[in-house]
C-alpha angles and dihedrals in degrees: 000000000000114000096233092062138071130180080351086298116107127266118230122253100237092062124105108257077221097059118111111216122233115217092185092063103012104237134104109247117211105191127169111216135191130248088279088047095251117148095264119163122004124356121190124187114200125200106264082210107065098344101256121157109257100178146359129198155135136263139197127175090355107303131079118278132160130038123329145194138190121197140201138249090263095044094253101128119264106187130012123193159104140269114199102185092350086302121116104250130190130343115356124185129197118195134206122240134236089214143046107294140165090226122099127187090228136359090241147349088040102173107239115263088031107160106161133008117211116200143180121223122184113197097333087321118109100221087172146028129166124169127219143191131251092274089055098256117143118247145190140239085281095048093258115147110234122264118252120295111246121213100252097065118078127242099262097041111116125216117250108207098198092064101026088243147140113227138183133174136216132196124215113218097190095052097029093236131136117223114212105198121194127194125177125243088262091056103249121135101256100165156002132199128185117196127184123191095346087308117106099237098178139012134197124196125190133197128251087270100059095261129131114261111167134000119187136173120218136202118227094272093064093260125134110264128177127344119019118185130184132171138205104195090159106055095210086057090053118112084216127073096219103096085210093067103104102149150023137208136177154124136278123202104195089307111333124086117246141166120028121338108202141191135199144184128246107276083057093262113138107244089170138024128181122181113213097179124200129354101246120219117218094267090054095045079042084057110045123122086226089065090043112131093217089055079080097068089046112109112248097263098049090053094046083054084055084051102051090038089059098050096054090051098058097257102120100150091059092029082068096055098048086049099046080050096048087051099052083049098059090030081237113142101162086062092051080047093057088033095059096038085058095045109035138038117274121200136166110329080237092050091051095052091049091052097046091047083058102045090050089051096057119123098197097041124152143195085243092053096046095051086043075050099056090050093058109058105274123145106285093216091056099040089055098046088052095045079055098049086054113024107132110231132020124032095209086062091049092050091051080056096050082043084060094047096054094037080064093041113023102174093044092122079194110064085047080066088061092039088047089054090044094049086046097057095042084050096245095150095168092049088052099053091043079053090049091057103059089042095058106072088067101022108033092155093053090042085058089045095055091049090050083060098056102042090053098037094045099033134165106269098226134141102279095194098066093055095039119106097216107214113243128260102267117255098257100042111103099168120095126189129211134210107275103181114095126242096258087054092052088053097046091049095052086047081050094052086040091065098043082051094056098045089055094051092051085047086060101041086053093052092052126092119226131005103270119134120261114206088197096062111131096264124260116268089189093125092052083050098056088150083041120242126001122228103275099206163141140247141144105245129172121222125199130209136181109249139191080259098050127268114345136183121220106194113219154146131252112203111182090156120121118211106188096178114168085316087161116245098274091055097045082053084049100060090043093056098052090042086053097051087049089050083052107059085040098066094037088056087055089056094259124129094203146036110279140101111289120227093206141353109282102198102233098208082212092057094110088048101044085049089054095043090054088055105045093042093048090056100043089053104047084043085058085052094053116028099012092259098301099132099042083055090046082047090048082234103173118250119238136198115234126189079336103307117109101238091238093060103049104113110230086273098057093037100055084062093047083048093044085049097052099027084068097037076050088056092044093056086045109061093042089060091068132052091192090057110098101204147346078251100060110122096236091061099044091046092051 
């Protein structure tokens, strides 16, 4: 082929006549190589495109090795550096161009007025890379020069703009960890970071002067996890008020504080020590004998010795809730006072209520970390409210909790929210609605609240039909549907919800203390159960129904079981309420007006609109559950006003009650359209 010419194009002059052209990359390589033909000794690569020279350097066994350069298309210098072994070793620059050239300094986010980019490589890796002007200042990612180094930064420490810091990083060969320093503008250590394996592992935080002020470890999850370290070397910055309190050391397991917290003076000597003893899980805080429920019925002394017991024996966390029980118990709040000073941290009565308001904000708060909380100094009234809020298990040991919380701040309207939903659950009406009443000067809409509740979740049993408007068929709906269950499977159904309605009453009467009498108990069935209770159970059963296609089965399961479990005592009202509604109904769409065992089917002209009724206003009111009524707008589904409440405007926690209430009068009407249907309980209807 002749030499002037490549892939039929011409070949530049300036090229080598020896230089072997590269399609891949379109440039002529000149290489020397050594007697195995090896690269060995200079290598040049020229532009296919005009000959210019593209790149010069060196190479040894093969490999580059030695100083480089890369040009561009007007000669000024491109690239400078250096291969050690075919890596990139050392400081490499890369230069802007006065000129058009096909060489960036970088392939993206170049600063304006970026004329060169030093960088660092260690062995093929770029550790560093700083951008300067034209003068040679360096800059940041806005084009602003740096500011001056101060003398506290080292030479090779960069400026990071976002924080208006130097920083400079240093890798650990033996652990494998890479340490990030900061130091201000002013040259002061402001930070280290110690990162493993792209996890910070340890931080080390220092004051405006340049002093140490707080070194912590962290598990890979961001928790605090081994040695933590603070220090107060200006009294009137201490958390603490003892001017002796210099430093404080202590441990971290994966985010809770355990073993001995200590502080000493400045000279290094302990002045106080707490033990905090181990982090609980939620089975061991489940477990402890301060969370008991029969601690309840011990006399005040015997639960202060728990107390006591449990602090000496380095269990602080559930030493402080033997000992805000034993003081409920006793009505003696300056001997939880003492208690807590000897058990937990106490700082600044400032520091304490910041740390109790957050703790009360948090959105992710636990019982754990209340009671961690509490340990470390934060406001005893807010870490108990919160533990109660929280608190796994019976309702009657977190309300001694709440009780604790109020007998340290009386006056805290808050925590009598907490007390008020306690109460509610546990079926202390009267309590709710005292509570109700305190609340009310500063949350009258919450105290409301709170009364609406009671009224809905303990209501007067009465027999809500005959006192039910039923909405009217809509204009343009002809068809109307009968009854098609026949008279002995009425009576079986109300003996069904008879019995579900038993069980619930003697699950509230179990959860209630005392034997006073409660004029809200799901009422006695006793005359529809004249053979007592009927089998509550369940079984897989197949129907069958005439179709369009012929006879079908449909496979299903029919669960009239009722498992009342420790369903505290408001959901256990709950489901009563909504059973009770569904026995109603039942009984109306017989021809009773009361509860009772019909002796016939009595036609109700009103049957079609009291069907369609029971299926908008189940799904109005499930929709307002779920999407705050949106669909059932978009679907022009009719509002409704339900125990005095439009339908549209029942906050989640309203309208769950109103969609428990029709979801089961739904099933009920259900299950009477259809003789072939088993019960209001079959899978297929209660999935509908």
């Amino acid at each position: 082929m002749d030499a002037t010419k490549h892939h039929d194009a011409e070949r530049p002059a300036s090229i080598p006549p020896s230089a072997t052209y590269n399609p891949e990359h379109k440039t002529f390589e000149l290489v020397e190589t050594d007697a195995d033909g090896r690269p060995s000794g200079e290598g040049c690569v020229y532009r296919a495109s005009d000959g210019s020279l593209l790149s010069r350097c060196r190479y040894a066994d093969g490999v580059k090795d030695g100083p480089f350069t890369v040009f561009h298309p007007n000669g000024q210098p491109a690239q400078r550096g250096r291969y050690r072994g075919g890596q990139l070793d050392g400081e490499v620059v890369l230069y802007g161009s006065d000129a058009p050239t096909e060489l960036k300094l970088r392939s993206c986010c170049v600063p304006p007025g970026a004329w060169e980019l030093r960088a660092q490589y260690r062995q093929g890796r770029a550790v560093r890379q700083v951008f300067h002007d034209r003068a040679g200042y360096p800059i940041s990612s806005d084009g602003s020069r740096w500011p001056d180094r101060p003398a506290g930064a080292a030479e090779d420490a960069e400026y990071d703009q976002g924080s208006q810091r130097w920083l400079v990083s240093e890798e650990v060969e033996a652990s494998g960890a890479v340490i990030y320093r900061y130091v201000t503008r002013e040259g002061r250590p402001s930070q280290e970071i110690e990162v493993r394996a792209g996890v910070r592992c340890r931080e080390l935080q220092y004051d405006a002067l340049g002093r140490p002020s707080e070194e912590r470890h962290f598990d890979p999850q961001g928790r605090f996890h081994g040695p933590s370290a603070r220090w107060f070397p200006d009294p009137e910055a201490s958390p603490y008020l003892d001017p002796r309190l210099c430093e404080e050391r202590g441990q971290y397991w994966h985010g809770h504080p355990v073993g001995a917290f200590t502080w000493l003076d400045a000279d290094g000597a302990p002045v106080v020590r707490r033990e905090l003893g181990e982090a609980l899980n939620e089975a061991s805080l489940g477990a402890s004998p301060a969370l008991a429920e029969d601690l309840a019925a011990w006399d005040a002394e015997r639960a202060w010795a728990l107390a006591r017991e449990l602090l000496q024996g380095g269990r602080a966390r559930e030493a402080c809730c033997a000992a805000a029980r034993a003081a409920v118990r006793g009505g003696e709040r300056e001997r939880l006072v003492e208690f807590l000073q000897d058990a937990t941290l106490r700082p600044r009565p400032e520091v304490a209520a910041q740390r109790g308001r957050a703790l009360l904000e948090a959105s992710g708060a636990t019982a754990l970390g209340a009671l961690d909380e509490l340990l470390l100094g934060a406001e005893p009234s807010a870490a108990y409210r919160t533990l109660a809020a929280l608190l796994p298990g019976s309702r009657r040991v977190a309300l001694s909790l709440v009780e604790a919380a109020l007998l340290l701040e009386p006056e805290r309207r808050s925590a009598c929210v907490t007390r008020a939903l306690l109460r509610l659950d546990l079926g202390d009406t009267r309590g709710v609605l005292e509570d109700a009443d305190r609340i009310e000067p500063e949350a009258a809409a919450v105290a409301e609240h709170l009364r609406t509740f009671v009224r809905l979740l303990y209501p007067e049993f009465a027999f809500w039909p005959a006192s039910q408007a039923i909405d009217p068929v809509p204009g343009d709906a002809s068809d109307t549907v009968e009854l098609g269950q026949s008279i002995e499977q009425v009576r079986q159904k109300i003996q069904l919800y008879a019995t579900r309605l038993l069980r619930l009453r003697e699950a509230v009467q179990r959860s209630l203390p005392g034997a006073e009498p409660c004029p809200w108990l799901p009422p006695d069935l006793s005359h529809v159960l004249p053979d007592g209770p009927v089998e509550l159970a369940r079984r897989a059963a197949t129907l069958t129904e005439e179709t369009e296609n012929g006879v079908e089965t449909v496979e299903l399961t029919v669960d009239e079981t009722l498992d009342t479990g420790a369903l505290p005592v408001s959901l256990l009202m709950r489901r009563a309420r909504a059973e009770w509604a569904a026995l109603c109904w039942l009984c109306w769409s017989a021809g009773l007006d009361r509860v009772a065992l019909p002796e016939r089917i009595a036609h109700r002209p009103d049957f079609t609109a009291a069907v369609n009724m029971s299926l908008a206003r189940a799904f109005r009111a499930r929709d307002q559950l779920q999407t705050g009524g949106l669909v059932s707008r978009s679907r022009g589904v009719p509002e409704f006003v339900w125990e005095g409440h439009a339908i549209g405007e029942l906050d989640p926690s309203l309208a769950a009650i109103a969609a428990d209430e029709y979801f089961e009068m739904r099933c009920v009407f259900a299950w009477l359209l259809f003789p072939e249907n088993l019960s209001p309980f079959q899978s297929d209807i209660r999935a509908a």
